[in-house]
FIKOLZA-1660 file (N, C-alpha, C; in steps of 0.1 Angstrom, whole numbers, plus 5000, padded with zeros to 4 digits):
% residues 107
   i   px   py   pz ch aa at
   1 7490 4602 4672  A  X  N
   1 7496 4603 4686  A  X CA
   1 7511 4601 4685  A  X  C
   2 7519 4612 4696  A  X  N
   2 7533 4614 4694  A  X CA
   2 7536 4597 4699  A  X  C
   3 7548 4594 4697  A  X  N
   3 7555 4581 4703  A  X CA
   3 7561 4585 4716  A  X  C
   4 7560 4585 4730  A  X  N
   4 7569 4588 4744  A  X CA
   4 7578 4577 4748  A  X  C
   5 7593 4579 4745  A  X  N
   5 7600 4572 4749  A  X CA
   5 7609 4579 4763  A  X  C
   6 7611 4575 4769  A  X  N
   6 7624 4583 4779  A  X CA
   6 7634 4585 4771  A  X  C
   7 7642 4594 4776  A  X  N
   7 7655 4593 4769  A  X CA
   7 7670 4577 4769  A  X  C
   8 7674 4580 4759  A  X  N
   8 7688 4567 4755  A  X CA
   8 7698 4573 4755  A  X  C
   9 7709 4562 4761  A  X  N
   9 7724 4566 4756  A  X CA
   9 7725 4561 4746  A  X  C
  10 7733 4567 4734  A  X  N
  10 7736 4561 4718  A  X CA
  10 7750 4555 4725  A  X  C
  11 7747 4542 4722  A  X  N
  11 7762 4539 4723  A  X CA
  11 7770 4546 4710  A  X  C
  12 7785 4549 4714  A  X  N
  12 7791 4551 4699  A  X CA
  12 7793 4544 4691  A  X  C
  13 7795 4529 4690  A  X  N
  13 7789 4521 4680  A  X CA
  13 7781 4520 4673  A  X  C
  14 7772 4520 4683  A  X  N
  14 7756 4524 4674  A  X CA
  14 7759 4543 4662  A  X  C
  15 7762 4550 4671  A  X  N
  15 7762 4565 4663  A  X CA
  15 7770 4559 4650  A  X  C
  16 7782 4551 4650  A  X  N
  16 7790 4553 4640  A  X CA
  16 7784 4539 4630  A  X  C
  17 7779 4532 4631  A  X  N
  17 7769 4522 4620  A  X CA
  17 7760 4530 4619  A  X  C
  18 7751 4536 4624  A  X  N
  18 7742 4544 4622  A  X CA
  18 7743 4555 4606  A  X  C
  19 7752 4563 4611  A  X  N
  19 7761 4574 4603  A  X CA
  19 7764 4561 4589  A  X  C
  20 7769 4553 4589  A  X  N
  20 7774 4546 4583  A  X CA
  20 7759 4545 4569  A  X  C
  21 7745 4546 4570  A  X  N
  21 7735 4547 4565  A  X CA
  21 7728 4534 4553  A  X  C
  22 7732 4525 4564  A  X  N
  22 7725 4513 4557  A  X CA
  22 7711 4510 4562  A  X  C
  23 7706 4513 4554  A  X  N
  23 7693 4517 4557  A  X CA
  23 7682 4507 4568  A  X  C
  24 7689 4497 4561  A  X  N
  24 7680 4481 4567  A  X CA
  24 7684 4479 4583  A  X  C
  25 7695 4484 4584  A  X  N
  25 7705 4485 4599  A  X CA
  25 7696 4485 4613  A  X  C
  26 7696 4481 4620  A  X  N
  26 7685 4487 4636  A  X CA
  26 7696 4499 4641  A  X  C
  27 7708 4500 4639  A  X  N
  27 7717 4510 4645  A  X CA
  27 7711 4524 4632  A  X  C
  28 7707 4520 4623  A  X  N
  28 7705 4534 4612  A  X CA
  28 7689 4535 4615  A  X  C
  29 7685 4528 4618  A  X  N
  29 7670 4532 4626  A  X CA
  29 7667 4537 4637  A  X  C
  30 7676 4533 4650  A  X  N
  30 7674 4541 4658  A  X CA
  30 7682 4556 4656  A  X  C
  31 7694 4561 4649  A  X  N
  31 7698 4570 4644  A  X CA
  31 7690 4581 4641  A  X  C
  32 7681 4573 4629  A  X  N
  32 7672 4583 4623  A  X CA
  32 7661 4581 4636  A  X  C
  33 7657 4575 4644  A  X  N
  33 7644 4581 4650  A  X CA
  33 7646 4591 4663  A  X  C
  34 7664 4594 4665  A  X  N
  34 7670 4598 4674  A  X CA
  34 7670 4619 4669  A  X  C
  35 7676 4615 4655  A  X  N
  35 7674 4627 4646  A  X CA
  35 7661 4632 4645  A  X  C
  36 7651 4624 4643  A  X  N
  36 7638 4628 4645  A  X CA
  36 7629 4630 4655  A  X  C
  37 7635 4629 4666  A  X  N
  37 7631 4639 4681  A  X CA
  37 7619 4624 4679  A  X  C
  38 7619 4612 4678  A  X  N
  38 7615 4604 4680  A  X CA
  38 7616 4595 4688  A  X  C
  39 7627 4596 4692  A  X  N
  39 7637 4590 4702  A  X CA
  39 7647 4602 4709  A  X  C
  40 7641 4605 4721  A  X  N
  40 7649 4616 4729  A  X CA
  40 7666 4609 4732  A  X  C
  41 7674 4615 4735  A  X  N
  41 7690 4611 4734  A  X CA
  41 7693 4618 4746  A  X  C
  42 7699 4611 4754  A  X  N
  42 7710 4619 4770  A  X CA
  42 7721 4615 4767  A  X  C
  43 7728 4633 4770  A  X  N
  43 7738 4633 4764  A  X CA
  43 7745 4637 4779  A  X  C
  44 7756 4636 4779  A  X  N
  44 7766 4644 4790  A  X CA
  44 7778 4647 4780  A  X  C
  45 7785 4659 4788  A  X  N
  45 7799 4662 4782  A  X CA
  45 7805 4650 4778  A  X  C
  46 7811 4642 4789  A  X  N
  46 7819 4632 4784  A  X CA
  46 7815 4620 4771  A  X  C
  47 7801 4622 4769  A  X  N
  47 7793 4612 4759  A  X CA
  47 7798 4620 4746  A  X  C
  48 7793 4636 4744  A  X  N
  48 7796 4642 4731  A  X CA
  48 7813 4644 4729  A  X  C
  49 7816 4644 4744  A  X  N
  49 7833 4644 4738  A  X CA
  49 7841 4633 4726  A  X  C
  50 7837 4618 4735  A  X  N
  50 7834 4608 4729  A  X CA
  50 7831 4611 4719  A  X  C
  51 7818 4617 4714  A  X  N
  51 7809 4612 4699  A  X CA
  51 7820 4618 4691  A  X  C
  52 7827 4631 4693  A  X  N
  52 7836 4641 4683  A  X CA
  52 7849 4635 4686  A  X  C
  53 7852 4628 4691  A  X  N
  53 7866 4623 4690  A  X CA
  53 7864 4610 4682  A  X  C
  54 7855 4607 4681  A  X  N
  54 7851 4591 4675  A  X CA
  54 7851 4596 4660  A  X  C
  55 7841 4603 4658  A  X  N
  55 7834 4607 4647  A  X CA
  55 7846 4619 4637  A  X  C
  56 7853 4621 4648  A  X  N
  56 7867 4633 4639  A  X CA
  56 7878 4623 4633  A  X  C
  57 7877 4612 4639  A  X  N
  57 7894 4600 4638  A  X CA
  57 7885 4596 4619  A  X  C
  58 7901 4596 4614  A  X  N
  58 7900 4600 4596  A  X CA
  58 7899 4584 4593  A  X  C
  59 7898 4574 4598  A  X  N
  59 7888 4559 4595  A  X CA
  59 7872 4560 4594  A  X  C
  60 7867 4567 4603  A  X  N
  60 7856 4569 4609  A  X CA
  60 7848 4578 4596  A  X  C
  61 7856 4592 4599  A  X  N
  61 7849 4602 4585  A  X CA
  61 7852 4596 4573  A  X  C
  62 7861 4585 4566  A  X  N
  62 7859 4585 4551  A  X CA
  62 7844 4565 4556  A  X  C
  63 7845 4562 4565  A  X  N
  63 7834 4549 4566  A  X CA
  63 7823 4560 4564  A  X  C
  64 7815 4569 4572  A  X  N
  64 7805 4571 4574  A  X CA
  64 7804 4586 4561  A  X  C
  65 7811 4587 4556  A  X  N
  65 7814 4599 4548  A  X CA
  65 7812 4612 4553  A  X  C
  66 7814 4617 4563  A  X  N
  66 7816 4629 4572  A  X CA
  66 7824 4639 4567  A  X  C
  67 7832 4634 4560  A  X  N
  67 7843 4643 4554  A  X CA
  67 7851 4652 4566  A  X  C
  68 7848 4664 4564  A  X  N
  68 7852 4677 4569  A  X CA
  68 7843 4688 4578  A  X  C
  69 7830 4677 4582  A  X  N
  69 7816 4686 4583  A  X CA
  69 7818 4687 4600  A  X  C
  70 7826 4683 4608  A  X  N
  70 7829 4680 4620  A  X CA
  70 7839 4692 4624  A  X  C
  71 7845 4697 4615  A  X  N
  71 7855 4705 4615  A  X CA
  71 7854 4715 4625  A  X  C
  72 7848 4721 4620  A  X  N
  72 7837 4738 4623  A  X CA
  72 7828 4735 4635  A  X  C
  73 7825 4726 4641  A  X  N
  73 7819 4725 4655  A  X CA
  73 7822 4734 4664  A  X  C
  74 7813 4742 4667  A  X  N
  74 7814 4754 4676  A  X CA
  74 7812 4748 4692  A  X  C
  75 7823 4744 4696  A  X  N
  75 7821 4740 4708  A  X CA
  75 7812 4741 4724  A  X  C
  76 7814 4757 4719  A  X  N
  76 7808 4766 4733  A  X CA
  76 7793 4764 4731  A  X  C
  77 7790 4767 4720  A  X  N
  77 7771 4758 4716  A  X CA
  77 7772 4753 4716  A  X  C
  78 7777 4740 4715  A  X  N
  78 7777 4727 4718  A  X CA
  78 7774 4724 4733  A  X  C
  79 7787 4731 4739  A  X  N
  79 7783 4723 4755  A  X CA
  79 7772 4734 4758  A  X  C
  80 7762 4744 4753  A  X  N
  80 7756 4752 4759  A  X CA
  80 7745 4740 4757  A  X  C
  81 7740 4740 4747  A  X  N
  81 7734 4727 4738  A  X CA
  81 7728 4717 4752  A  X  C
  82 7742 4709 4753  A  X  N
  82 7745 4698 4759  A  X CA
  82 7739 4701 4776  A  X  C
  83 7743 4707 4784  A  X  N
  83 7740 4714 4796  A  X CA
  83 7726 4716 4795  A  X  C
  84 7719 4725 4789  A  X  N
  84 7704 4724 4786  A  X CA
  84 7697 4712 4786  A  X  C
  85 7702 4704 4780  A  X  N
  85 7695 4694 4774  A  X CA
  85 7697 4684 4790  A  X  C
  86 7705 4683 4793  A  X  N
  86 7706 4677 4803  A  X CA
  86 7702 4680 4817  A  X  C
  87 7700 4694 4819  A  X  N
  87 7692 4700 4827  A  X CA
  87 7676 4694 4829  A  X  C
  88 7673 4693 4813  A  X  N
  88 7657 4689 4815  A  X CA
  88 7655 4677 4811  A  X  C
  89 7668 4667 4814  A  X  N
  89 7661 4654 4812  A  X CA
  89 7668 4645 4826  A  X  C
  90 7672 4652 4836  A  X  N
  90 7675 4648 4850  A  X CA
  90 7665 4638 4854  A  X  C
  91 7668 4627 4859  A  X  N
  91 7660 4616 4866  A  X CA
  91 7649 4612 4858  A  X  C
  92 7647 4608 4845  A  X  N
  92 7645 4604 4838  A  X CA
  92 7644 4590 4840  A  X  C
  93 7637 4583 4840  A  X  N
  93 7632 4568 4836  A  X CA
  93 7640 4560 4828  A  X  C
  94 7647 4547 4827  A  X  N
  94 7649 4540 4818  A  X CA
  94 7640 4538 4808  A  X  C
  95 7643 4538 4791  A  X  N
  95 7630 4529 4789  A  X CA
  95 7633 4514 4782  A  X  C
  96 7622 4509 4787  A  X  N
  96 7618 4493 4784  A  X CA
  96 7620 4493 4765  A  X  C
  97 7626 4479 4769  A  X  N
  97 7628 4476 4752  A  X CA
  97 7616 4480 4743  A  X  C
  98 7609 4473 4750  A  X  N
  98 7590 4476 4742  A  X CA
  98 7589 4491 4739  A  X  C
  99 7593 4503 4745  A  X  N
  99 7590 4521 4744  A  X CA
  99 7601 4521 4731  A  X  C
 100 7610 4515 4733  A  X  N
 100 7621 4519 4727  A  X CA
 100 7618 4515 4704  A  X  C
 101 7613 4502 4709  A  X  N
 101 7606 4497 4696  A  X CA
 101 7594 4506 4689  A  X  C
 102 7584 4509 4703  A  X  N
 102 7573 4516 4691  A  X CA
 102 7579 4530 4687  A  X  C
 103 7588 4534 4696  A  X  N
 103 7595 4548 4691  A  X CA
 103 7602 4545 4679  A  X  C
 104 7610 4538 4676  A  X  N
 104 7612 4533 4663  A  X CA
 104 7612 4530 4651  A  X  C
 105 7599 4521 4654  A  X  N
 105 7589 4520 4644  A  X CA
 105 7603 4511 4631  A  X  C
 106 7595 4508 4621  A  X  N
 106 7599 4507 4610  A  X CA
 106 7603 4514 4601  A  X  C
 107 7610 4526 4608  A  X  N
 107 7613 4533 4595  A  X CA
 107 7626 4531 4587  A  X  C
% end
């Protein structure tokens, strides 16, 4: 049986310990169960503006080892991306710590 969580904001602290890939981490856990469509993510423009300005600054890419992979971001799919996704997750539910945990899991 799938895990149903509502969607989360990633804080950007969380995205960038996450990225960071210590495994044992709860910020690299929810990461990966976020990546794993295990954990649904609400995004708005100003959230992914955020995540690529966080995630582009040259402290950030040599901590989480990102290098140069941010470079090439196609913007216009991106916000096409982003707009869809937010389309179909309008009025959405908070979820409770408890949804948030079993979506998680111990991985």
């Amino acid at each position: 049986m799938e895990n149903v969580c509502p969607p989360i904001v990633l804080d950007t602290n969380v995205l960038v310990a996450g990225a960071c890939r210590h495994a044992h981490s709860a910020a690299y856990r929810v990461l990966v169960a976020v990546l794993e469509r295990r954990v649904p993510i609400m995004l708005t423009e100003p959230i992914v503006a955020e995540y690529a300005d966080v995630l582009a600054r040259p402290g950030v890419r040599k901590l989480t080892g990102l290098g140069d992979r941010l470079s090439n971001v196609d913007r216009e799919k991106l916000h096409a991306r982003v707009t869809d996704f937010m389309s179909k997750t309008r009025n959405s539910p908070e979820p409770s710590p408890a949804e948030i945990e079993r979506a998680i899991g111990d991985h």
